[in-house]
Backbone as JSON Lines, residues from 0, in Angstrom:
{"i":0,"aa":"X","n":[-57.09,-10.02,86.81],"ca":[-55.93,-9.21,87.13],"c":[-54.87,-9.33,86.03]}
{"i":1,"aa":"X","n":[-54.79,-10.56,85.67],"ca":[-53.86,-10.42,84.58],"c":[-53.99,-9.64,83.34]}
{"i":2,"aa":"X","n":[-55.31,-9.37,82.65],"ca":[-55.61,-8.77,81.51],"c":[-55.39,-7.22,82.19]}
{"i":3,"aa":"X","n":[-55.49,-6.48,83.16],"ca":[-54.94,-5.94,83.73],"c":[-53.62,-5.0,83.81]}
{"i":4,"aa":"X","n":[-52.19,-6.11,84.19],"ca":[-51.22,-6.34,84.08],"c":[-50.88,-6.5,82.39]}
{"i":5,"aa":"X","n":[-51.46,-7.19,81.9],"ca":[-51.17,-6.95,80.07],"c":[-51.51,-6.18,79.32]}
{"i":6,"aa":"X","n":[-52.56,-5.09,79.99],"ca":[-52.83,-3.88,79.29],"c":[-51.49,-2.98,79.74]}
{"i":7,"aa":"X","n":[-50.89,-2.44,80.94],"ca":[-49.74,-1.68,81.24],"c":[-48.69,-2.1,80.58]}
{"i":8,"aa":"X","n":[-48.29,-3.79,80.52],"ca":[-47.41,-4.13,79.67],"c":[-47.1,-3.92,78.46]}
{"i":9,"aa":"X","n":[-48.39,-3.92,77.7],"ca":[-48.72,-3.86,76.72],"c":[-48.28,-2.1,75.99]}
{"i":10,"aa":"X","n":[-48.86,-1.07,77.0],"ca":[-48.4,-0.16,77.28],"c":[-46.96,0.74,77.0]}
{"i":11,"aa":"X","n":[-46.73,-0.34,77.68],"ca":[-45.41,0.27,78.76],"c":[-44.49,-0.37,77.28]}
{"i":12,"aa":"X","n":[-44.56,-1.39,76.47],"ca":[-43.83,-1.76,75.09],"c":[-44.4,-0.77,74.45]}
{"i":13,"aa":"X","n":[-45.45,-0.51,73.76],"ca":[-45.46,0.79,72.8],"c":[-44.9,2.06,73.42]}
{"i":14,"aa":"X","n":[-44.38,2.53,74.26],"ca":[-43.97,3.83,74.77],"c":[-42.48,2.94,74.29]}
{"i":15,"aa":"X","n":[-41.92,1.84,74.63],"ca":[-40.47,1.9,74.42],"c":[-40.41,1.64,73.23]}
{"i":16,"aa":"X","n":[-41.28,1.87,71.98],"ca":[-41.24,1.45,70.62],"c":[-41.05,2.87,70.5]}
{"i":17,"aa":"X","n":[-41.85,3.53,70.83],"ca":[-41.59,4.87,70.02],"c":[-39.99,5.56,70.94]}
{"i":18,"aa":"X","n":[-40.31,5.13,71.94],"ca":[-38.84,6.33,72.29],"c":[-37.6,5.83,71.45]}
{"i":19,"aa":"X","n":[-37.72,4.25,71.53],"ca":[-36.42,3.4,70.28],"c":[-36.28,4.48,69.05]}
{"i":20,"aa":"X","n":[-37.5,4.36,68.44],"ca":[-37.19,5.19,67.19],"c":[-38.6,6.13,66.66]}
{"i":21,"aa":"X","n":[-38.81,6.47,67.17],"ca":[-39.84,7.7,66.67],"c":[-40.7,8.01,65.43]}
{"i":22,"aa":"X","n":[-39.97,7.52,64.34],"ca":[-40.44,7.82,63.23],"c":[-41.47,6.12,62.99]}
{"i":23,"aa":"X","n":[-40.79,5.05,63.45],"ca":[-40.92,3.71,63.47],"c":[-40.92,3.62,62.38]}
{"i":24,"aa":"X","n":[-40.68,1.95,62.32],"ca":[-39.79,1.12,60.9],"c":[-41.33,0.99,60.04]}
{"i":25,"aa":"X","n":[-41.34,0.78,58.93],"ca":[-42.29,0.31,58.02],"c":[-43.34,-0.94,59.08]}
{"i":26,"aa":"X","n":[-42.43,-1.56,59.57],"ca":[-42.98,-2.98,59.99],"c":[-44.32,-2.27,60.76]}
{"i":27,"aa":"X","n":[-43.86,-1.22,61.84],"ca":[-44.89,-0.95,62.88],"c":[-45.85,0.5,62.34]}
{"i":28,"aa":"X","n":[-45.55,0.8,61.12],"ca":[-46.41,1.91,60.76],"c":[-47.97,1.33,60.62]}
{"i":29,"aa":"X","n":[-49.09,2.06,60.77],"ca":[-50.73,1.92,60.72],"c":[-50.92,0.56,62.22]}
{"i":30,"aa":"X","n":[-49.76,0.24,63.12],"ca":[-50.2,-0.18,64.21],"c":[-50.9,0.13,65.09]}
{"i":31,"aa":"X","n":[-51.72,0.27,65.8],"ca":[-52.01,1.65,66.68],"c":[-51.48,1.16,68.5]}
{"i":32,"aa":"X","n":[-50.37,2.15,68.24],"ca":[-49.47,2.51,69.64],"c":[-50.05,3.74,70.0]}
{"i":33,"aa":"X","n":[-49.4,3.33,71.19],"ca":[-49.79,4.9,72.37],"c":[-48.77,6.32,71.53]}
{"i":34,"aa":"X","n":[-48.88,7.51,71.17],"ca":[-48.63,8.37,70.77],"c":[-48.63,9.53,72.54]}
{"i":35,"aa":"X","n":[-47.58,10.04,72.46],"ca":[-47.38,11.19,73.61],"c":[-48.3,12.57,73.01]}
{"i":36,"aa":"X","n":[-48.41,12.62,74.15],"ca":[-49.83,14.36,74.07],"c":[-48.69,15.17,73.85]}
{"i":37,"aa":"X","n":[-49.35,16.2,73.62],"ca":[-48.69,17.81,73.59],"c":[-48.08,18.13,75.24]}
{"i":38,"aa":"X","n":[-46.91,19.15,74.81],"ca":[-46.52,19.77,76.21],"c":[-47.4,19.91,77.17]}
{"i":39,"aa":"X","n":[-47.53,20.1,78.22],"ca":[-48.39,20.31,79.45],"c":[-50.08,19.49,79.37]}
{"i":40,"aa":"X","n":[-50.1,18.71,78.51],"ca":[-51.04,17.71,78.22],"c":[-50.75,16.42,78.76]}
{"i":41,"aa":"X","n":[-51.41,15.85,80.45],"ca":[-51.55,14.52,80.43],"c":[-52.78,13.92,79.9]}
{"i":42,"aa":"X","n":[-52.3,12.68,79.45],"ca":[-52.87,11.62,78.44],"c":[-53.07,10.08,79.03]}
{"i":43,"aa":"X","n":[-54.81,10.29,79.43],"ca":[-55.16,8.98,80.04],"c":[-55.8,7.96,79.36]}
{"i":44,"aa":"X","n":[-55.09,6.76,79.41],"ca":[-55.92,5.34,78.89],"c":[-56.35,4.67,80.02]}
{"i":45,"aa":"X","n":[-57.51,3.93,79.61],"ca":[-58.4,3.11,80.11],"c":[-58.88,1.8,79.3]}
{"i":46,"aa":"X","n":[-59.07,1.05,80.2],"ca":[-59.12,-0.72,79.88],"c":[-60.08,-1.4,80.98]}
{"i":47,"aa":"X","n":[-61.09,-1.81,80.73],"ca":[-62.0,-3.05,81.63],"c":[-61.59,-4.32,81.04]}
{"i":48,"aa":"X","n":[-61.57,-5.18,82.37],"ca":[-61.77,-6.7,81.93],"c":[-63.05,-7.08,82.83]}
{"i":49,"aa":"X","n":[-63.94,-7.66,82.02],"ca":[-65.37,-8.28,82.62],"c":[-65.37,-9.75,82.42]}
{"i":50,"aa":"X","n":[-65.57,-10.07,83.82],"ca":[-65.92,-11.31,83.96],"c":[-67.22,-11.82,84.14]}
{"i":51,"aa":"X","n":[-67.86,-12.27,83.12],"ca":[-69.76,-12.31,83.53],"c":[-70.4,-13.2,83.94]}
{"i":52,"aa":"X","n":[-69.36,-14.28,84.17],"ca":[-70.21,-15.34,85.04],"c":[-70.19,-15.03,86.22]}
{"i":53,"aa":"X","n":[-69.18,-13.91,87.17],"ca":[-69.28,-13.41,88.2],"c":[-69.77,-11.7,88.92]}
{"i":54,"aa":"X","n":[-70.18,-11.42,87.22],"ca":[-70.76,-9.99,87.34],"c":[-69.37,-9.42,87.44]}
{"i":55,"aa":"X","n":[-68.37,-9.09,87.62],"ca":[-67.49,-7.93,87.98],"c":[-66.84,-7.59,87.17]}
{"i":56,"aa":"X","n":[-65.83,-6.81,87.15],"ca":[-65.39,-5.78,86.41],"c":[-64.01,-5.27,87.27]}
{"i":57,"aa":"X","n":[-62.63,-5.32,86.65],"ca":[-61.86,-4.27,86.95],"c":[-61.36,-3.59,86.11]}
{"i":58,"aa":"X","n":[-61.15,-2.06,86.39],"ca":[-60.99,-1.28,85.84],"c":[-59.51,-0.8,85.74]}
{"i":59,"aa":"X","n":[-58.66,0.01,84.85],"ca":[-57.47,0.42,85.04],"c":[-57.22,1.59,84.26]}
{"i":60,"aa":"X","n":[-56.41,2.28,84.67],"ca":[-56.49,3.99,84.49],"c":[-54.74,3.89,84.16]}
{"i":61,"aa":"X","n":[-54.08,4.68,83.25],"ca":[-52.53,5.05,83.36],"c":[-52.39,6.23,82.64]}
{"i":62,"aa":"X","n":[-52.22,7.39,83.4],"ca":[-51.64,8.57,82.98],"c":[-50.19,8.81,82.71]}
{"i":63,"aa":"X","n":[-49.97,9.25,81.28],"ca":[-48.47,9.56,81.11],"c":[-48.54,11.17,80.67]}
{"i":64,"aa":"X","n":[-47.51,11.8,81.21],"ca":[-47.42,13.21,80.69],"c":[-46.86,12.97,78.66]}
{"i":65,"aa":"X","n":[-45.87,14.53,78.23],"ca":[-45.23,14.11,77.06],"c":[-44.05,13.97,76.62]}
{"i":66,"aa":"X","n":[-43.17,13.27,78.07],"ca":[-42.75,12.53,77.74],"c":[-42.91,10.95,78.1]}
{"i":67,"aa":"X","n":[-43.91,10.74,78.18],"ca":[-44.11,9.12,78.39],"c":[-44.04,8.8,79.24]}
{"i":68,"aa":"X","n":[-43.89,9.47,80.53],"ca":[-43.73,9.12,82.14],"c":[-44.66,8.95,82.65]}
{"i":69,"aa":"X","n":[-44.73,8.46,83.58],"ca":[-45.77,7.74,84.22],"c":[-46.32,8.85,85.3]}
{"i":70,"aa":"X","n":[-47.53,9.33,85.69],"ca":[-47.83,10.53,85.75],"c":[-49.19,10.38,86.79]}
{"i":71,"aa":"X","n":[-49.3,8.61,86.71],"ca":[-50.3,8.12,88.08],"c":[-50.9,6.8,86.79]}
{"i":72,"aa":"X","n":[-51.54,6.21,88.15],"ca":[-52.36,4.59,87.97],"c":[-53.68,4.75,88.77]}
{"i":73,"aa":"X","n":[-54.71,3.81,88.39],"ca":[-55.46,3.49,89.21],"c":[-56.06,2.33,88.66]}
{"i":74,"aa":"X","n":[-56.82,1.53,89.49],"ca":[-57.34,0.0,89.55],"c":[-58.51,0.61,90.35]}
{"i":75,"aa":"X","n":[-59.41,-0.41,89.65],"ca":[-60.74,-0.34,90.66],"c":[-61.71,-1.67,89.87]}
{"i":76,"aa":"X","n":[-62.43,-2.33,91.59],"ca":[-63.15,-3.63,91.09],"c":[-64.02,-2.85,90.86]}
{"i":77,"aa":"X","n":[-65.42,-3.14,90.18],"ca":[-67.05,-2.82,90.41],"c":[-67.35,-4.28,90.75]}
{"i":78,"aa":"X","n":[-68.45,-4.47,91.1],"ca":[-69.62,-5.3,91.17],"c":[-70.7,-4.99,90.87]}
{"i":79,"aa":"X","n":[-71.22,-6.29,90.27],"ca":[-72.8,-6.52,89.99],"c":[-72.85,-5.67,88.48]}
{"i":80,"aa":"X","n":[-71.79,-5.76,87.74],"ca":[-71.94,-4.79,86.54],"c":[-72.46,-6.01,85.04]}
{"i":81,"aa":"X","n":[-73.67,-5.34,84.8],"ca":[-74.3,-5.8,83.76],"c":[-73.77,-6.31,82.47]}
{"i":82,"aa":"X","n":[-72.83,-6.18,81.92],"ca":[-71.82,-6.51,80.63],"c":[-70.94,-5.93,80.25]}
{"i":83,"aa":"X","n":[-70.56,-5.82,79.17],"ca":[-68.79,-5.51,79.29],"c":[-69.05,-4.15,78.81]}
{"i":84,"aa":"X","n":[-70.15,-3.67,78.1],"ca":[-70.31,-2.33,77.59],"c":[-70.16,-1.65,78.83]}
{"i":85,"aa":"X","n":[-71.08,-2.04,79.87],"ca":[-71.31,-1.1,81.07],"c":[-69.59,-1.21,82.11]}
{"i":86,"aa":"X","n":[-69.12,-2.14,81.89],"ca":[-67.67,-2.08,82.17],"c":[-66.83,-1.2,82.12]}
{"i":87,"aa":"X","n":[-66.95,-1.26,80.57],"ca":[-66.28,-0.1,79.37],"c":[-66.4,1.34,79.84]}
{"i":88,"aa":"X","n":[-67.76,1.33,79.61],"ca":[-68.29,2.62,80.41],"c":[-67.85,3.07,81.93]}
{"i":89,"aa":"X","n":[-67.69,2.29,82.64],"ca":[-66.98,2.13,84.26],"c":[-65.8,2.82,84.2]}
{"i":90,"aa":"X","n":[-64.98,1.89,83.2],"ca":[-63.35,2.16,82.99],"c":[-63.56,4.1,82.49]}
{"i":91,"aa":"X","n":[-64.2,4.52,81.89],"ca":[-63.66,5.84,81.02],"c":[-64.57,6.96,82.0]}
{"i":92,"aa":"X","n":[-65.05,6.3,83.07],"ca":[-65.76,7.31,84.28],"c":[-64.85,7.03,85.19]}
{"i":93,"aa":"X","n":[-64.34,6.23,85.4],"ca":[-63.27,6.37,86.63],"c":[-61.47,7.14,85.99]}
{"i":94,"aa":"X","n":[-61.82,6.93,84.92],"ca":[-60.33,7.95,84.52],"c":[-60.82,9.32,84.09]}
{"i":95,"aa":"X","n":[-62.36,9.61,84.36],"ca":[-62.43,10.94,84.28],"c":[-62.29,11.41,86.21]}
{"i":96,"aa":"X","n":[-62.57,10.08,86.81],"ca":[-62.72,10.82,88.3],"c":[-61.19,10.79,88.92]}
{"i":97,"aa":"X","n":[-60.52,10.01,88.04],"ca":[-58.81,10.29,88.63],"c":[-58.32,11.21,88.27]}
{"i":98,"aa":"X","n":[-58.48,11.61,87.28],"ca":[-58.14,12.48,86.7],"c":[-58.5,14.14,87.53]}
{"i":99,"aa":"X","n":[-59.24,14.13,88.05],"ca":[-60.39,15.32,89.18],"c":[-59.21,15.59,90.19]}
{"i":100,"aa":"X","n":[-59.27,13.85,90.43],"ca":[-58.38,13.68,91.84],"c":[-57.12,14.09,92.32]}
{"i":101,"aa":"X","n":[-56.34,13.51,91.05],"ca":[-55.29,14.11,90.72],"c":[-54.89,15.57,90.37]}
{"i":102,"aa":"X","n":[-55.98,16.26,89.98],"ca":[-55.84,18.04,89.6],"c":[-55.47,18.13,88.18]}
{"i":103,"aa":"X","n":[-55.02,16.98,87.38],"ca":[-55.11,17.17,85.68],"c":[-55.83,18.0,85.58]}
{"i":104,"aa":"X","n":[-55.9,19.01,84.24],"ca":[-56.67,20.02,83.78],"c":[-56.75,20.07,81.98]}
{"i":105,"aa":"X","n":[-55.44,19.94,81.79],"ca":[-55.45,19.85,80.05],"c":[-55.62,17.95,80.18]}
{"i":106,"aa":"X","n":[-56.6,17.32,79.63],"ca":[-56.36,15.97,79.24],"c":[-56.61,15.58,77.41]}
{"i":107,"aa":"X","n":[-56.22,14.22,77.28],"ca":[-56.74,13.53,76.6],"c":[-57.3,11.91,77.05]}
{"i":108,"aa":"X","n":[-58.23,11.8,76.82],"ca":[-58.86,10.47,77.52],"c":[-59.1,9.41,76.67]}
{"i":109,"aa":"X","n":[-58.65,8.23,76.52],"ca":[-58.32,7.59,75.34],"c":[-58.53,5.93,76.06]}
{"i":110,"aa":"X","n":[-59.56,5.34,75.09],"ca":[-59.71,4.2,75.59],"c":[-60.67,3.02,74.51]}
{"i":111,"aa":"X","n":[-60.75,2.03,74.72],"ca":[-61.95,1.17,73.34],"c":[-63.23,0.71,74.59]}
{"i":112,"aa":"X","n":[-64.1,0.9,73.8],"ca":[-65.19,0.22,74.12],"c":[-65.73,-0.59,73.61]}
{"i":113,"aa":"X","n":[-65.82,-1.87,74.21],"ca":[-65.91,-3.38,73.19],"c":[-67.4,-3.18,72.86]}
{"i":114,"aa":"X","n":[-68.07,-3.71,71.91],"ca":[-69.36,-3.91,71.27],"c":[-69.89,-5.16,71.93]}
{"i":115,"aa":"X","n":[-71.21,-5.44,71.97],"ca":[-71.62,-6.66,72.06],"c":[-72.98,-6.64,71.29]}
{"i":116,"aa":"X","n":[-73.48,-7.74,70.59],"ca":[-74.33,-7.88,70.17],"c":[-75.04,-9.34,70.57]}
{"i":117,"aa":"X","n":[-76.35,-9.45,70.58],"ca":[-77.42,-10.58,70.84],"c":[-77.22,-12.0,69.55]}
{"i":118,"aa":"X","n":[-76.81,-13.03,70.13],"ca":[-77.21,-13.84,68.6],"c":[-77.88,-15.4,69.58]}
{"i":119,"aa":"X","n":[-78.82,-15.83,69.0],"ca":[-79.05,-17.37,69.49],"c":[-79.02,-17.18,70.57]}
{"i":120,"aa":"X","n":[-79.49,-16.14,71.33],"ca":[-79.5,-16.21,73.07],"c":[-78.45,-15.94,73.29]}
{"i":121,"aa":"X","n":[-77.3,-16.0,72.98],"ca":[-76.2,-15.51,73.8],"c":[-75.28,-14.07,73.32]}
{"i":122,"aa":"X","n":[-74.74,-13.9,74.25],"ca":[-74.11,-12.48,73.75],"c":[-72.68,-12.79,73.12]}
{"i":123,"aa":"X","n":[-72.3,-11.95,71.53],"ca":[-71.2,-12.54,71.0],"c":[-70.36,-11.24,70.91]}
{"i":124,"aa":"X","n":[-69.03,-11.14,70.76],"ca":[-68.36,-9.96,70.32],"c":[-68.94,-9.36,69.19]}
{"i":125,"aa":"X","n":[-68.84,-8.01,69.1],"ca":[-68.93,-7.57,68.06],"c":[-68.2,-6.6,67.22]}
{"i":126,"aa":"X","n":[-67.11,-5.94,68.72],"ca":[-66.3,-5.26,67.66],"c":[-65.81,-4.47,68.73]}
{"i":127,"aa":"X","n":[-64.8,-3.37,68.54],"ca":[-64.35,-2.28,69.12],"c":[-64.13,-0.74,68.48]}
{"i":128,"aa":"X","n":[-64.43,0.12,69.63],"ca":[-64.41,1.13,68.99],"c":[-63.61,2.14,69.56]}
{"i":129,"aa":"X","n":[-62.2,2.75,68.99],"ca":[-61.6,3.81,69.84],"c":[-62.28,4.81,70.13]}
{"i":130,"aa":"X","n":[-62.32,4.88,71.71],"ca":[-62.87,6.7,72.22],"c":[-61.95,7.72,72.74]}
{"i":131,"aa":"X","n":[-61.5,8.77,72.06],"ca":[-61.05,9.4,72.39],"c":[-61.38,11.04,72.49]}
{"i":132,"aa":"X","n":[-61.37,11.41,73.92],"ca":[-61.71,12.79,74.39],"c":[-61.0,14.14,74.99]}
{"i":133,"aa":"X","n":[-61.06,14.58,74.02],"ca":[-59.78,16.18,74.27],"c":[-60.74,17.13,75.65]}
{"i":134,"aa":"X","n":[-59.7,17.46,76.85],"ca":[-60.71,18.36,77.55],"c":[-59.44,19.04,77.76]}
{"i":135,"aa":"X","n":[-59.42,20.17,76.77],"ca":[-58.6,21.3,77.08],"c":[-58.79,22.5,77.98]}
């Protein structure tokens, strides 16, 4: 739950970085912050945290319209989920089904999907990759 809670946080500081100053200082340029969609464009991120010694998975969804408002949430456990890829995968199917739910129509769907790779028997990080999906 906490990784969770530190993804919105996490969030919820890059939206008040850019409304501070827009253009942002040298310091925070090539960072990658949340950026606001186009007019009548809500813009959903997604985040899993997997826990695999217990199989599960929660998921978290946060829609902001353009101006950065908060525009809906969702949380959801899975169980019995195979690794963090299939997590990953969890997280960016349930912000396509909130998204349904909600009646969004113009989106952008924006989220990382962690890598894993095999070494010495065990599974090690391997990397991340931004996914991002325009459904105009």
């Amino acid at each position: 739950m906490s990784k969770v809670l530190g993804f919105i946080r996490g969030y919820d500081h890059d939206t008040w970085l850019v409304n501070k100053n827009p253009l942002l200082s040298s310091s925070c340029r090539g960072k990658d912050i949340w950026r606001p969609p186009e007019s009548d464009i809500i813009k959903l991120n997604f985040d899993a945290s997997y826990l695999p010694e217990k199989k599960i998975a929660i998921t978290a969804v946060l829609a902001r319209d353009s101006r950065g408002k908060v525009a809906g949430t969702d949380t959801y456990l899975f169980e019995e989920v195979g690794d963090a890829f299939v997590a990953e995968a969890r997280a960016c199917e349930r912000a396509l089904l909130f998204a349904r739910m909600m009646g969004f129509r113009r989106l952008i769907v924006e989220g990382r999907l962690t890598f894993w790779r095999w070494k010495d028997g065990e599974e090690e990080y391997a990397g991340t990759g931004l996914q991002v999906f325009r459904i105009l």
